[in-house]
C-alpha beads as a LAMMPS data file, in Angstrom:
LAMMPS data file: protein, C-alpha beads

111 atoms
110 bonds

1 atom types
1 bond types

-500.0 500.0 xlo xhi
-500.0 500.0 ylo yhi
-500.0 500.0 zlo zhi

Masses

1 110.0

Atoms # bond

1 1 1 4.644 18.781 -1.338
2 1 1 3.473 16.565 -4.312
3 1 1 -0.098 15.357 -4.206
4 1 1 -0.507 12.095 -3.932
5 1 1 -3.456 10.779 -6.705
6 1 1 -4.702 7.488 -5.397
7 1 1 -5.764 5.841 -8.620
8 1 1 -2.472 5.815 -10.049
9 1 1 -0.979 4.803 -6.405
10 1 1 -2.949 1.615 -7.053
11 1 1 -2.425 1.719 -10.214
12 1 1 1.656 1.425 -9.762
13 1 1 1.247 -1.152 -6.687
14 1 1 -1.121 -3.485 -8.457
15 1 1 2.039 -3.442 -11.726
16 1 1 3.927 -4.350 -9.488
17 1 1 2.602 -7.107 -7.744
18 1 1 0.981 -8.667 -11.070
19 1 1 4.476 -8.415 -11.908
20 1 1 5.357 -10.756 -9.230
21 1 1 2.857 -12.976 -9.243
22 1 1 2.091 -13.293 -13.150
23 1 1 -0.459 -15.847 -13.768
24 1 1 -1.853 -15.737 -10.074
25 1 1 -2.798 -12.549 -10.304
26 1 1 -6.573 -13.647 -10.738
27 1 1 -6.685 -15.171 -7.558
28 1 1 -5.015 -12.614 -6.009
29 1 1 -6.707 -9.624 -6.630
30 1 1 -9.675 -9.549 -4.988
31 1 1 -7.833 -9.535 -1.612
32 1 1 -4.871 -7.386 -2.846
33 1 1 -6.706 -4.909 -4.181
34 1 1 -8.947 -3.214 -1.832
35 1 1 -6.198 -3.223 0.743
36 1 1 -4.238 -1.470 -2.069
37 1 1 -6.879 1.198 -2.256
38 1 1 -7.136 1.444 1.368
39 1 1 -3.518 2.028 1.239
40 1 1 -3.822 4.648 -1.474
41 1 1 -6.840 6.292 0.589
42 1 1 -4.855 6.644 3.985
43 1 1 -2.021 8.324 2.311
44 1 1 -3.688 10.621 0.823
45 1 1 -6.339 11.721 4.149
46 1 1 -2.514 11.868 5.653
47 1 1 -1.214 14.062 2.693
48 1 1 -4.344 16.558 3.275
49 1 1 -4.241 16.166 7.570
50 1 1 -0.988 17.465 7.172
51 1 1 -1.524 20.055 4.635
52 1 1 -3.856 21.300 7.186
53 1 1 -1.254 20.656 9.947
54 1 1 -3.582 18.257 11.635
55 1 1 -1.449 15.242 12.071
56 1 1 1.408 14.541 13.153
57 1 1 4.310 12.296 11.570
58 1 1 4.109 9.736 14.837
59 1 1 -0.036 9.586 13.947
60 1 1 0.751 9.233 10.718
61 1 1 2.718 6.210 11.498
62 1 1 -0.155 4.523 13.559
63 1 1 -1.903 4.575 10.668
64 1 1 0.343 3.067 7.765
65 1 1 1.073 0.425 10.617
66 1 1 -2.572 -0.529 10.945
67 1 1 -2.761 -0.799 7.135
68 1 1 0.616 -2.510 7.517
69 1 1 -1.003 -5.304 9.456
70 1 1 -3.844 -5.863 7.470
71 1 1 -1.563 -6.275 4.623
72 1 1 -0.060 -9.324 7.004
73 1 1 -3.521 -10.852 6.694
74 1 1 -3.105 -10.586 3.118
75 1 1 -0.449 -12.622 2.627
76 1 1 -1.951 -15.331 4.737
77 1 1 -5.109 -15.663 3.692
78 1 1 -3.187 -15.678 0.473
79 1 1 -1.040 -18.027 1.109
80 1 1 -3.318 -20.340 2.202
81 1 1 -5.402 -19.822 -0.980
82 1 1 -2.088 -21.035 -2.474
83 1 1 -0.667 -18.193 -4.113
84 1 1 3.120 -18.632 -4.314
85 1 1 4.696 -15.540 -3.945
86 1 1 1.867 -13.503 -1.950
87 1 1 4.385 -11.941 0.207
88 1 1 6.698 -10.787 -2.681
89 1 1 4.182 -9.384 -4.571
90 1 1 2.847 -7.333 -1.074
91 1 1 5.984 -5.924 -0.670
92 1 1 7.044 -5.532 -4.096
93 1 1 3.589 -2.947 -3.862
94 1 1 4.446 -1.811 -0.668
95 1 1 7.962 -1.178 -2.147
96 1 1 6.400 1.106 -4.772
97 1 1 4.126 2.595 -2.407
98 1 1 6.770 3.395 -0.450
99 1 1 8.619 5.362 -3.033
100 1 1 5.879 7.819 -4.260
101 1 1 4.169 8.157 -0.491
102 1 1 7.330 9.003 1.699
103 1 1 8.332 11.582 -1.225
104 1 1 4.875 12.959 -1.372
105 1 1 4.564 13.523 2.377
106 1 1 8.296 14.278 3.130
107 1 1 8.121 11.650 5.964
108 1 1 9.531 8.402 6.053
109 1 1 6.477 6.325 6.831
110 1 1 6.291 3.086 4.279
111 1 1 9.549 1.115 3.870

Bonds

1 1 1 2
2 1 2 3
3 1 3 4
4 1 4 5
5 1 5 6
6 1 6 7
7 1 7 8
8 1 8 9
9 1 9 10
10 1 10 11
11 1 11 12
12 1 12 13
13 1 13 14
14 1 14 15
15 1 15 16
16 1 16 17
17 1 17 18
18 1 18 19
19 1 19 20
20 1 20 21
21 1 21 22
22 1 22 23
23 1 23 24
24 1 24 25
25 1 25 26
26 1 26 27
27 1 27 28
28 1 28 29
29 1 29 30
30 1 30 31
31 1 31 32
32 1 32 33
33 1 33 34
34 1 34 35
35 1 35 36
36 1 36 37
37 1 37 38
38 1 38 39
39 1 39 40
40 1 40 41
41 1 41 42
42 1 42 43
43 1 43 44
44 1 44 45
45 1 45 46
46 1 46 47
47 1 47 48
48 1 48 49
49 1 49 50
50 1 50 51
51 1 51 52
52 1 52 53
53 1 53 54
54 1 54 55
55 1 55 56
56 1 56 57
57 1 57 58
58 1 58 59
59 1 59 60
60 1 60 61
61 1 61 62
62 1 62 63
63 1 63 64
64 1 64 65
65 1 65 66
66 1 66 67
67 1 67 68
68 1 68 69
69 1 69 70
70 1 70 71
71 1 71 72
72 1 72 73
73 1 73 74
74 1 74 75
75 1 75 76
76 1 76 77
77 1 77 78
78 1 78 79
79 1 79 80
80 1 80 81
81 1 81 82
82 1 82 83
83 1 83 84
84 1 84 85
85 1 85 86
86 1 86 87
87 1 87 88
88 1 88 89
89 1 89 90
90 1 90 91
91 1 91 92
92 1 92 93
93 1 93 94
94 1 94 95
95 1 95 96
96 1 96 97
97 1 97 98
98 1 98 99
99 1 99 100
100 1 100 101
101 1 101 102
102 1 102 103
103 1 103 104
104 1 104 105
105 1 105 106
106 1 106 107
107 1 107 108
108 1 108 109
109 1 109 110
110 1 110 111
């Protein structure tokens, strides 16, 4: 299994929703980011629980979904800060995410 490193996990999502949202990035950030590290920091406490065989893939899921949802709150509050594109630029991360997490883990949990 691949280990996940969490800095370049939010390093990859945050490319690729600047690459969305260009100029609006500014604005952006502060809300994007630390729910990109949180992200990044619940993949990889699933990586080790199941290392250690201490989770399984349906717990796993309950957790991405939680982080899922407060990704949702993102693109509101977003949204309302009138960022045009919030919710591409989320999923465009979540997108990337998706791609180095699910290979990492061997479990189809982001996507």
């Amino acid at each position: 299994m691949a280990k996940l490193d969490p800095k370049d996990l939010v390093a990859q999502m945050v490319g690729a929703a600047v690459g969305v949202l260009k100029g609006q990035w500014a604005k952006a950030k502060e809300y994007a980011q630390p729910e990109f590290e949180k992200l990044a920091a619940i993949a990889v406490d699933i990586e080790t629980r199941k290392l250690a065989d201490r989770i399984t893939e349906d717990e796993a899921r309950i957790l991405v979904k939680m982080e899922k949802n407060a990704f949702d709150t993102v693109v509101l509050t977003l949204k309302d800060e009138g960022v045009i594109a919030a919710e591409a630029a989320i999923n465009a991360a979540l997108s990337v995410a998706a791609g180095i997490v699910n290979t990492a883990l061997g479990w189809h949990l982001l996507g």
